[in-house]
C-alpha positions in Angstrom: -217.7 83.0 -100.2 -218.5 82.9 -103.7 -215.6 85.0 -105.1 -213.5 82.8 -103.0 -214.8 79.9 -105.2 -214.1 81.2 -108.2 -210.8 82.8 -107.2 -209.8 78.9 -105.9 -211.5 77.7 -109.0 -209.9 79.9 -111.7 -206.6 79.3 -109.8 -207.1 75.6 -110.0 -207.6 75.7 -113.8 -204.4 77.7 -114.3 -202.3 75.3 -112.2 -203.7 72.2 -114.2 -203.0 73.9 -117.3 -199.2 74.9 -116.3 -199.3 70.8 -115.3 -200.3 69.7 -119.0 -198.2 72.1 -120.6 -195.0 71.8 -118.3 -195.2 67.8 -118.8 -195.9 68.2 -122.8 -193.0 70.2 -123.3 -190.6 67.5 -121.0 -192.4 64.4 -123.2 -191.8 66.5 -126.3 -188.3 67.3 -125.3 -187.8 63.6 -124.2 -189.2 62.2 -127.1 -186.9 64.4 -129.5 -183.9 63.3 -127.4 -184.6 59.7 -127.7 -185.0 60.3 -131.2 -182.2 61.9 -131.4 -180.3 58.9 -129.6 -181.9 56.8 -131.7 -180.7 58.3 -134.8 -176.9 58.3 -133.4 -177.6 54.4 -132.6 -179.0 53.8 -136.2 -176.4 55.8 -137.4 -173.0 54.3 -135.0 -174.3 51.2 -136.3 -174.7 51.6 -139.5 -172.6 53.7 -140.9 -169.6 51.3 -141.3 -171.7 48.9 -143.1 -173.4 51.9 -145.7 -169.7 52.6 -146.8 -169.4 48.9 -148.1 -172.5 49.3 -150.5 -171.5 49.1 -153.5 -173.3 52.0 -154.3 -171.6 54.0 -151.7 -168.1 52.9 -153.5 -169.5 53.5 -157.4 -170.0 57.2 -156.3 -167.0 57.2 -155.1 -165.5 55.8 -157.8 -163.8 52.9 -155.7 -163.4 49.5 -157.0 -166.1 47.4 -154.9 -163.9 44.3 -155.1 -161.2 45.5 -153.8 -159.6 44.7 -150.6 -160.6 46.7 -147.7 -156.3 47.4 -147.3 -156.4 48.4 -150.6 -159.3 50.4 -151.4 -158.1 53.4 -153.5 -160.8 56.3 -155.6 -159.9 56.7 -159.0 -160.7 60.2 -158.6 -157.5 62.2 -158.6 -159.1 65.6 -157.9 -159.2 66.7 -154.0 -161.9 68.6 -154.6 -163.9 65.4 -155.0 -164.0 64.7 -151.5 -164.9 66.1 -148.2 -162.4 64.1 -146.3 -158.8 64.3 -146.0 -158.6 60.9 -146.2 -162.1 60.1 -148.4 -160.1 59.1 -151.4 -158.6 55.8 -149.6 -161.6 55.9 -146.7 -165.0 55.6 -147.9 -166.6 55.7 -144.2 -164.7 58.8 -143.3 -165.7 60.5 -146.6 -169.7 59.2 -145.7 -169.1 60.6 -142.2 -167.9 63.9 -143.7 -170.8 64.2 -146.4 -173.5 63.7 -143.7 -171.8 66.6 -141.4 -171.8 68.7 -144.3 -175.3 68.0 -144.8 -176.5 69.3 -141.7 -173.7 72.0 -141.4 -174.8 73.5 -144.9 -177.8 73.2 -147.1 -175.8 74.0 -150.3 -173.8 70.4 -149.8 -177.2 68.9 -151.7 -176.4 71.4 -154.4 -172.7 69.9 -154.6 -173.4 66.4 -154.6 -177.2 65.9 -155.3 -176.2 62.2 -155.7 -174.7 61.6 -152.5 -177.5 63.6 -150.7 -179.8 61.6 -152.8 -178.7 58.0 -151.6 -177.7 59.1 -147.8 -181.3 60.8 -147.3 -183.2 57.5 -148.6 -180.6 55.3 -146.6 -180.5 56.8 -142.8 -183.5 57.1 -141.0 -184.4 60.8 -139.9 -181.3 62.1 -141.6 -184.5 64.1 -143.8 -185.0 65.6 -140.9 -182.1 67.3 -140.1 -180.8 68.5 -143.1 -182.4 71.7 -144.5 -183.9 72.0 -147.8 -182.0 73.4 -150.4 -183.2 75.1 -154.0 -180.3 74.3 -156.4 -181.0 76.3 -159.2 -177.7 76.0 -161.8 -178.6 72.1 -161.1 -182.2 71.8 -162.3 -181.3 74.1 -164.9 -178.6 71.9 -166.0 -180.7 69.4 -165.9 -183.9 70.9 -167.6 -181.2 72.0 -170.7 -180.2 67.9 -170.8 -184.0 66.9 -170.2 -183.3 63.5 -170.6 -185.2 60.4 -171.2 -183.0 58.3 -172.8 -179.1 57.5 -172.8 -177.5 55.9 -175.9 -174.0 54.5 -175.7 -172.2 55.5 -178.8 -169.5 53.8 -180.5 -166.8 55.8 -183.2 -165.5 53.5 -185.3 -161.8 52.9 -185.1 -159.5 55.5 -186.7 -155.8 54.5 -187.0 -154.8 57.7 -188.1 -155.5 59.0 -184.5 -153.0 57.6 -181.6 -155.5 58.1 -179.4 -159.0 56.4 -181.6 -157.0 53.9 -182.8 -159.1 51.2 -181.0 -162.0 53.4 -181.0 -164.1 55.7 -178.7 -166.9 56.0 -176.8 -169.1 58.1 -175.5 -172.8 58.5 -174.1 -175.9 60.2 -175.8 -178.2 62.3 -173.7 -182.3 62.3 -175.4 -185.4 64.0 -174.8 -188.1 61.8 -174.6 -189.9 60.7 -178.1 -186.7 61.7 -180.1 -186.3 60.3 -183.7 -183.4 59.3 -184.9 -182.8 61.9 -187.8 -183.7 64.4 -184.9 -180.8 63.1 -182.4 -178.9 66.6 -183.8 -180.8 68.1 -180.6 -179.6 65.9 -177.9 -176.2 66.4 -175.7 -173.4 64.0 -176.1 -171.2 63.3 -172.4 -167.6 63.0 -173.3 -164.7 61.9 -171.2 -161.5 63.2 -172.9 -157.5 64.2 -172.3 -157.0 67.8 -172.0 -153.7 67.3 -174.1 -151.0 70.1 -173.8 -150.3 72.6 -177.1 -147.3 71.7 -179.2 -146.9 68.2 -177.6 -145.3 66.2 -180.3 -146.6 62.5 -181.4 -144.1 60.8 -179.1 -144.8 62.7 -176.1 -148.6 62.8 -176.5 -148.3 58.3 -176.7 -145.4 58.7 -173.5 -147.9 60.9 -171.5 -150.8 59.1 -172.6 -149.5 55.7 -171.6 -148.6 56.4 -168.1 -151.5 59.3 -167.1 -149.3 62.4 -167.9 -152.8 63.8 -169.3 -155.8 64.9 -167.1 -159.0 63.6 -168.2 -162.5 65.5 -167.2 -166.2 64.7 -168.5 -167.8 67.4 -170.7 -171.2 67.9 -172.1 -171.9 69.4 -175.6 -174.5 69.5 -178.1 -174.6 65.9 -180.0 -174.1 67.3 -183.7 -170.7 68.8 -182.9 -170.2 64.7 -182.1 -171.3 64.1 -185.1 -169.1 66.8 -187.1 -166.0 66.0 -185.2 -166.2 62.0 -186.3 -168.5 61.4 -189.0 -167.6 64.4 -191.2 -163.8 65.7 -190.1 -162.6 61.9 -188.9 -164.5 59.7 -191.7 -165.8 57.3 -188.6 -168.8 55.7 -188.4 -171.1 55.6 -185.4 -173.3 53.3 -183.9 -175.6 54.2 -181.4 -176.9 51.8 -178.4 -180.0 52.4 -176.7 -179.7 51.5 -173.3 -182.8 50.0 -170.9 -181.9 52.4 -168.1 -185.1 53.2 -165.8 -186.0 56.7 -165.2 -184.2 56.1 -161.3 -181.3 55.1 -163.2 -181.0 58.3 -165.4 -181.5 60.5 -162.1 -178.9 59.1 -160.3 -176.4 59.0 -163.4 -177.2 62.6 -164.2 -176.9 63.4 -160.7 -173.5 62.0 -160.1 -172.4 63.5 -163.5 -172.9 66.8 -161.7 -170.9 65.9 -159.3 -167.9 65.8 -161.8 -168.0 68.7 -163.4 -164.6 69.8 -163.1 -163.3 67.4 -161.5 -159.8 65.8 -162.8 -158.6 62.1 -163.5 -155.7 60.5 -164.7 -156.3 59.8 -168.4 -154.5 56.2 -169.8 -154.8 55.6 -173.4 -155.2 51.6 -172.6 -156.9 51.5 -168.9 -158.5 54.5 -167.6 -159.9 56.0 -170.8 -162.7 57.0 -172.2 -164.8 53.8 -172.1 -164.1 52.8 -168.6 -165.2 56.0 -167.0 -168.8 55.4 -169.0 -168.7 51.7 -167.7 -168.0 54.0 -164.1 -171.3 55.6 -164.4 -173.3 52.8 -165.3 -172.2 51.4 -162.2 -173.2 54.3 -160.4 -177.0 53.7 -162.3 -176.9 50.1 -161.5 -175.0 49.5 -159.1 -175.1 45.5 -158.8 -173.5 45.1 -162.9 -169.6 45.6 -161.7 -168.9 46.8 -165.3 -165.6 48.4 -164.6 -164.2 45.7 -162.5 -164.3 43.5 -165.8 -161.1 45.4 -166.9 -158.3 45.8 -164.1 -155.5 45.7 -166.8 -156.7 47.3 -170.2 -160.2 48.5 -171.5 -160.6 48.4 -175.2 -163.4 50.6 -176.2 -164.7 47.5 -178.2 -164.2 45.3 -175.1 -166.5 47.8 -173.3 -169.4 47.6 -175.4 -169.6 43.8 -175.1 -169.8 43.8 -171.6 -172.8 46.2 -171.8 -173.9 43.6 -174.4 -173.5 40.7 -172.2 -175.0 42.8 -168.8 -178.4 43.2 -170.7 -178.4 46.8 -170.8 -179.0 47.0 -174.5 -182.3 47.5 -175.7 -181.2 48.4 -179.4 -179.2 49.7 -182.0 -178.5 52.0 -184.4 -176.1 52.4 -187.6 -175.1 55.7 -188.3 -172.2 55.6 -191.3 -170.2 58.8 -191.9 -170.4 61.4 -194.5 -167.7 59.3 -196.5 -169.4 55.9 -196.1 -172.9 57.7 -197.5 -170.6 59.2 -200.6 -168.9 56.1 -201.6 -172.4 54.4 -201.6 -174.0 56.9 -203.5 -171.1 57.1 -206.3 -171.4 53.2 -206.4 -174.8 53.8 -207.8 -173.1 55.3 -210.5 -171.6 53.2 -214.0 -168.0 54.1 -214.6 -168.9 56.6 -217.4 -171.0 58.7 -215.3 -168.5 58.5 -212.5 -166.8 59.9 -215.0 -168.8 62.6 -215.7 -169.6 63.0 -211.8 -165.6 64.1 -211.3 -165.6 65.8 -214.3 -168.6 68.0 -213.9 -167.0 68.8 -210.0 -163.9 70.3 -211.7 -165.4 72.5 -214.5 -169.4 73.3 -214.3 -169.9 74.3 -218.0 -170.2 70.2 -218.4 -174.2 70.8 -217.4 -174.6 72.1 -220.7 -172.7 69.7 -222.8 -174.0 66.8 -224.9 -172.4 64.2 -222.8 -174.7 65.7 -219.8 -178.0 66.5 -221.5 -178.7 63.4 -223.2 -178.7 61.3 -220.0 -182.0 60.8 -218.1 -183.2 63.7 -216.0 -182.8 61.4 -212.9 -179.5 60.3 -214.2 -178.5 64.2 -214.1 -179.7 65.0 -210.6 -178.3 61.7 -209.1 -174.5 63.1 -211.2 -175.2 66.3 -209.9 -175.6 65.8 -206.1 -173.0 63.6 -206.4 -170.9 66.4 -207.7 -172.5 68.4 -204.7 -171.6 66.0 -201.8 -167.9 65.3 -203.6 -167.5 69.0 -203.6 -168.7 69.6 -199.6 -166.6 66.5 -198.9 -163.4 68.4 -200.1 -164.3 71.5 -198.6 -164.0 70.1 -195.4 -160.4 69.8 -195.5 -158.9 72.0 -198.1 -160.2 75.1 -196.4 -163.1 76.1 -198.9 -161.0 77.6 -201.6 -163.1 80.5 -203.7 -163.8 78.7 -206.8 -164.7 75.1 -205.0 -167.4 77.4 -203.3 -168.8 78.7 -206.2 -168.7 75.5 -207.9 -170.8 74.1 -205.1 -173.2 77.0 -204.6 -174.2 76.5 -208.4 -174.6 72.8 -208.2 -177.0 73.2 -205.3 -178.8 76.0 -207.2 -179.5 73.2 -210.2 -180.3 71.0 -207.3 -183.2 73.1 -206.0 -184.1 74.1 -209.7 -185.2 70.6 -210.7 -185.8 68.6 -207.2 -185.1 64.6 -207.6 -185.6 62.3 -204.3 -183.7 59.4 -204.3 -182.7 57.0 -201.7 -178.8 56.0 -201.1 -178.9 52.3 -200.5 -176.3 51.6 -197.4 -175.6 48.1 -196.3 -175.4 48.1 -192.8 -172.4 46.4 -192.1 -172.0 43.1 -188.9 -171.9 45.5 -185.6 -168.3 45.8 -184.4 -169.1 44.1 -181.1 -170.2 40.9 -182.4 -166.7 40.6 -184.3 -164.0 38.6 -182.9 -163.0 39.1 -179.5 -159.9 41.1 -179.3 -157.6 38.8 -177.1 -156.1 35.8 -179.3 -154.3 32.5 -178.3 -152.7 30.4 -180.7 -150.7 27.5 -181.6 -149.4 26.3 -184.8 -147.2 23.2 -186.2 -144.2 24.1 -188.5 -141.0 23.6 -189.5 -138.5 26.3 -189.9 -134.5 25.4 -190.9 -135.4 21.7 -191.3 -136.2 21.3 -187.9 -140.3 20.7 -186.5 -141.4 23.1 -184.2 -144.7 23.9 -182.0 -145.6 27.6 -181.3 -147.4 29.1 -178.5 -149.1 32.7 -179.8 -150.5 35.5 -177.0 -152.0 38.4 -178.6 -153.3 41.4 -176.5 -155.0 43.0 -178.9 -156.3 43.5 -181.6 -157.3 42.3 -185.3 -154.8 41.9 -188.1 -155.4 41.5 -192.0 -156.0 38.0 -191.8 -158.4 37.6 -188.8 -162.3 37.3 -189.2 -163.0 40.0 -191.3 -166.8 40.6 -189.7 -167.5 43.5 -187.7 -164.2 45.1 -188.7 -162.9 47.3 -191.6 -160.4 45.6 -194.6 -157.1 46.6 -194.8 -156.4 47.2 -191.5 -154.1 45.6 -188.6 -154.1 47.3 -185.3 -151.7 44.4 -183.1 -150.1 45.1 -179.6 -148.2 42.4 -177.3 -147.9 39.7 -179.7 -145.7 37.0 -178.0 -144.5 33.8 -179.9 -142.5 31.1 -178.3 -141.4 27.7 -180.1 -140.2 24.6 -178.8 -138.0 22.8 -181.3 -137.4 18.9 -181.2 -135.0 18.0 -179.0 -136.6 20.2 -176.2 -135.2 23.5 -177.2 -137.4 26.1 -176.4 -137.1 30.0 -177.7 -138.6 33.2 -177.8 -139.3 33.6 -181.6 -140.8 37.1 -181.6 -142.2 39.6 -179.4 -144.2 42.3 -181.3 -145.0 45.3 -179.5 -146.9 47.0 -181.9 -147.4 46.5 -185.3 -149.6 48.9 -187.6 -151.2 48.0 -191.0 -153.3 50.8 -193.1 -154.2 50.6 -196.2 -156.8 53.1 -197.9 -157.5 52.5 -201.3 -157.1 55.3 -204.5 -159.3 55.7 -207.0 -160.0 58.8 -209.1 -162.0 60.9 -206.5 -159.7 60.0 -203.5 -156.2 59.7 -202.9 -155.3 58.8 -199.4 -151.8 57.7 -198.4 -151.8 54.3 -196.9 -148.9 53.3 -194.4 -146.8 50.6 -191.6 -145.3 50.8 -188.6 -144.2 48.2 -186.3 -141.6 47.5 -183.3 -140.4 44.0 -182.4 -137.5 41.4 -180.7 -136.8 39.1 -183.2 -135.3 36.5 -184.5 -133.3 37.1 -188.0 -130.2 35.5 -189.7 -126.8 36.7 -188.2 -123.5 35.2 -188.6 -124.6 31.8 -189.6 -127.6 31.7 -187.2 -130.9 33.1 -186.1 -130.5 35.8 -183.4 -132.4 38.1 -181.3 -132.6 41.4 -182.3 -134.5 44.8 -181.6 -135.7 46.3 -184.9 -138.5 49.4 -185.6 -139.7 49.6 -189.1 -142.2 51.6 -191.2 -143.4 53.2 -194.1 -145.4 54.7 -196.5 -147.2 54.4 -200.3 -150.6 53.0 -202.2 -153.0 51.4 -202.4 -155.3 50.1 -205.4 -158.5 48.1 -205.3 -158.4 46.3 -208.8 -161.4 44.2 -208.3 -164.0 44.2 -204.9 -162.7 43.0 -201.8 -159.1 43.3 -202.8 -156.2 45.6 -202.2 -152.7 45.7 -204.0 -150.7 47.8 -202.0 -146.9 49.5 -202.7 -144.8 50.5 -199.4 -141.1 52.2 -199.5 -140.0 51.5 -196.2 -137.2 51.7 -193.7 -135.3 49.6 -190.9 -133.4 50.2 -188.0 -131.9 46.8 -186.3 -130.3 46.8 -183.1 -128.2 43.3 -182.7 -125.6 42.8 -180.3 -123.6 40.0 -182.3 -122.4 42.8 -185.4 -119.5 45.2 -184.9 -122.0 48.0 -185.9 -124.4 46.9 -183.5 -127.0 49.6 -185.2 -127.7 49.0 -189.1 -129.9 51.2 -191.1 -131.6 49.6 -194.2 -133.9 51.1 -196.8 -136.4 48.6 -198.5 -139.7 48.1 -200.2 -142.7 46.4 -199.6 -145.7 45.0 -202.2 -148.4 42.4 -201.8 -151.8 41.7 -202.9 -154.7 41.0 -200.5 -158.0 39.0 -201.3 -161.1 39.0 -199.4 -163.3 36.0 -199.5 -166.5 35.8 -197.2 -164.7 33.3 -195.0 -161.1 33.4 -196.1 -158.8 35.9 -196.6 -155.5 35.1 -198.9 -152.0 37.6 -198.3 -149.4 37.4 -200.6 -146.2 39.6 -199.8 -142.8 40.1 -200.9 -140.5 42.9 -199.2 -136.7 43.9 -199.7 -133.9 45.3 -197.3 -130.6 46.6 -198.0 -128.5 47.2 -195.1 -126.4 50.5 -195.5 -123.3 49.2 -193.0 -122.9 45.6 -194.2 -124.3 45.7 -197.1 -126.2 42.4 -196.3 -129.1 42.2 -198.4 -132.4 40.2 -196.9 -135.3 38.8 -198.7 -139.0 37.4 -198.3 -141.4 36.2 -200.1 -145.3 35.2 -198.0 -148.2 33.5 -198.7 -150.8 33.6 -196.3 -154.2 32.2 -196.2 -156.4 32.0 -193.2 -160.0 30.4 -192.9 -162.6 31.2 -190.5 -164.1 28.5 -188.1 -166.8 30.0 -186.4 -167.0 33.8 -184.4 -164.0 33.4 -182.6 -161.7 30.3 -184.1 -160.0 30.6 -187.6 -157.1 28.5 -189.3 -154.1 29.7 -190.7 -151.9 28.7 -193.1 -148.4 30.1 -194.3 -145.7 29.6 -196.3 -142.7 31.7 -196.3 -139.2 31.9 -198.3 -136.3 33.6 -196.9 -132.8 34.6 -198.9 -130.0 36.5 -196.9 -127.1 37.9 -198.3 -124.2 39.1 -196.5 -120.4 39.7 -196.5 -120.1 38.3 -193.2 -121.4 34.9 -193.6 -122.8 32.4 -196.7 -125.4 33.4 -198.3 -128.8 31.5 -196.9 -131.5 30.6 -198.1 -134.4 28.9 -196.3 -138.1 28.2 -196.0 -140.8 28.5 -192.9 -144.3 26.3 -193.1 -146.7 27.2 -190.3 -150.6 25.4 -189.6 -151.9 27.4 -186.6 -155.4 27.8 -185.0 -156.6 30.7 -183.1 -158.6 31.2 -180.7 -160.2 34.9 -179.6 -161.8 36.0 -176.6 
């Protein structure tokens, strides 16, 4: 009786236990089920409305504000998506990036800042998507260790189609970094991968309608600062931006994400500075940065905007290699310039009288400017033998008899608080004898009369520059359509002898046949430039001129010509006075003009112009004509 008991009772213990465990495992299996239903709800619902955020959009490098018929990735690389149709469908692309997820482990490796934002956003996703150890990314990202990003600005360089408005690109630092130690940090470049042997005209044709690919590429920041402030002459300046340490993840993150991955490169739209602005949207993702530019995006242009969005914290003047050797030979009086040139070309002259008898600080301060001249040249005469040696014994008597001494550099008005880059005008005149009113759009940029704050003297960068008068009487023409017009003057002196230069493409109205008509024209040239006093240029151009005008028999006329004026800096005026010459080959029409210019400035973005200018044609074909043009115009920039 009592084995039955405990037979019944052991029995009765195991049955109970199958119970317990047979209904766990049907709650569990229940429970994960409705989970699992839950997370396809949550997911069905939500989905749709995840691919609207703008974050969603930034990382796919969709314009937020577009319409939802419309909605198109800048992205032109396949490979950048996981959907056929990602590139136009941001849902199907999130739908495809959360398959892949779960489907493969490595997808986090791929696109650690998509993973990153659908894990934090979708409730259990976590849990269904494995763990994955990406190990080229976190070393990537250890080599960058980053803890800082600096927006860097190269100065405009008009002897580079593509820098002529400037360039920018972002700064990558360890945390604590000093300034003079930035040499260590990794500079994030987006660039055209430009063909070998394309010409000038094809590289500006391909680069004006995305002919180029463009890709992002990390390198060290000193070969940055090689490739602008010591080969290009360009100064830099460097802005520290108030990222948070969340921002810098997510930016690096997506930057992964584009390693070789292509775009369309557009010198004027899609360029360098509106894939940084791209990024920073991707950071922050409520600032819209790119969506301030649909047309054009001036590199200039771009920094403001940063400006304005608060994302500067501060700044940072680095001038190039030439701006720290014209300061430091400015230090010098004219005799020991002198003797500073001199003592570059023949090195005996440290043992002459003219050398010895200065002060031993004068000597040092002659001698490492003799140094730095010396390096400067090397850099682009290919380091001939005897410049070498030259420079390897100047730095010897350098290190012989040490001298600190500090190169005073004046840091000039940042470029972004210059004048805005768009300009409207109107002016009063009277041209022929007859009153007019002109109307003045000007797309970009700065000519030698704007503001002169924030930008460099002697240069005039101008493109879409559209005139239109109305005359008395109600007669209303196009006066002048300027499509690009191209000033540069570089001054020589004894140490440097650059070649200054023109350009410029327009419709216009000129003298034909007894009246003004509207003719095609491209004109240019080259010559010198002389600073005779501070803040002044007198400059010397031989130039040519091809006219295209429907009314002559030739239609096409050729015409050599020169070119001469003298320009005058004030602090807030700037005074142009210009004479140039043509002499048509065909007609032998002979054309004349003499300019005086001065403009005032108003406040940051307002200035007043005066001119005055006197015209004399000479033809064959008609009387000869002589006439005057008065013009009082205010612009406005922004």
């Amino acid at each position: 009786m009592s084995i039955n008991y405990n037979f019944m009772k052991r029995n009765a213990v195991l049955f109970l236990i199958t119970l317990i465990v047979f209904f766990s495992v049907k709650a569990y299996s229940q429970q994960a089920q409705k989970s699992h239903q839950q997370l396809v709800e949550v997911s069905d619902k939500t989905l749709t409305q995840l691919s609207k955020t703008d974050h969603w959009r930034a990382l796919l490098h969709i314009n937020s504000h577009s319409k939802e018929s419309a909605l198109e990735s800048y992205v032109d690389d396949v490979n950048f998506f996981l959907a056929s149709d990602g590139a136009t469908h941001p849902e199907s692309e999130l739908r495809a990036t959360i398959s892949a997820l779960k489907n493969n482990a490595e997808t986090q490796c791929k696109f650690p800042a998509r993973s990153a934002f659908l894990l934090a956003q979708i409730k259990g996703l976590r849990e269904e998507v494995k763990p994955a150890i990406c190990q080229e990314y976190v070393d990537w990202r250890n080599k960058l260790n980053t803890a800082n990003v600096v927006l860097v600005f190269a100065s405009a360089q008009l002897n580079s189609p593509s820098s002529m408005y400037g360039h920018t690109f972002l700064r990558f630092d360890p945390a604590s970094v000093e300034q003079d130690s930035t040499y260590l940090s990794y500079a994030l470049n987006f660039g055209a991968t430009v063909s070998e042997g394309d010409s000038g005209f094809l590289y500006a044709a391909r680069g004006l309608t995305g002919g180029y690919p463009g890709y992002f590429a990390a390198n060290p920041y000193f070969e940055k600062i090689k490739e602008y402030s010591r080969l290009e002459n360009r100064d830099l300046w460097e802005y520290q931006l108030n990222l948070t340490r969340d921002e810098i993840n997510t930016m690096l993150a997506h930057i992964w994400e584009l390693q070789g991955i292509s775009f369309e490169y557009y010198f004027f739209d899609e360029n360098c500075s509106f894939r940084l602005l791209e990024l920073l949207d991707v950071a922050r993702p409520n600032l819209y940065l790119a969506n301030h530019f649909p047309v054009t995006a001036m590199p200039l242009d771009t920094v403001r905007v940063v400006e304005d969005a608060g994302l500067i914290a501060q700044t940072h003047y680095r001038p190039s290699i030439l701006t720290e050797l014209k300061a430091q030979l400015a230090m010098l009086t004219d005799e020991e310039r002198n003797i500073t040139l001199a003592l570059s070309k023949d090195i005996s002259l440290l043992e002459k009288k003219v050398f010895t008898d200065l002060p031993k600080a004068q000597q040092q301060l002659i001698v490492d400017s003799a140094y730095r001249y010396l390096r400067y040249q090397n850099t682009f005469n290919g380091r001939p033998k005897a410049t070498t040696r030259r420079s390897f014994l100047l730095l010897k008597q350098l290190n012989e008899n040490p001298v600190t001494f500090t190169i005073p550099i004046e840091q000039p008005q940042r470029p972004d608080k210059g004048h805005k880059t768009d300009m409207l005008g109107v002016s009063i005149g009277q041209n022929l004898g007859n009153s007019f009113v002109e109307f003045k759009y000007r797309g970009s940029f700065h000519d030698l009369l704007d503001p002169m704050p924030g930008y460099y003297q002697g240069m005039s960068l101008n493109m879409v520059n559209v005139m239109i008068r109305a005359y008395e009487g109600g007669k209303v023409k196009v006066e002048n359509i300027e499509l690009l017009d191209i000033v540069s003057l570089s001054a020589r002196n004894s140490y440097f002898s650059p070649w200054s230069w023109k350009a410029n493409i327009s419709i216009e109205q000129q003298w034909t046949l007894d009246k003004e008509v509207l003719i095609t024209q491209g004109s240019g040239g080259g010559g010198v430039s002389y600073q005779p006093i501070d803040n002044s240029y007198v400059f010397l151009f031989a130039t040519g001129r091809l006219e295209l005008n429907g009314k002559l028999d030739t239609y096409a006329s050729v015409a050599p010509g020169l070119h001469t004026g003298f320009l005058y800096y004030w602090p807030k005026s700037t005074l142009l006075i210009e004479a140039e010459h043509y002499q048509f080959l065909f007609d032998q029409t002979k054309r004349s003009r003499v300019s005086l210019q001065q403009s005032v400035q108003l406040g940051d973005n307002d200035s007043l112009r005066f001119s005055a200018d006197f015209h004399h044609v000479e033809s064959t074909l008609h009387d000869n004509k002589a006439f005057q043009e008065f013009t009082l115009e205010y612009r406005r920039y922004f």
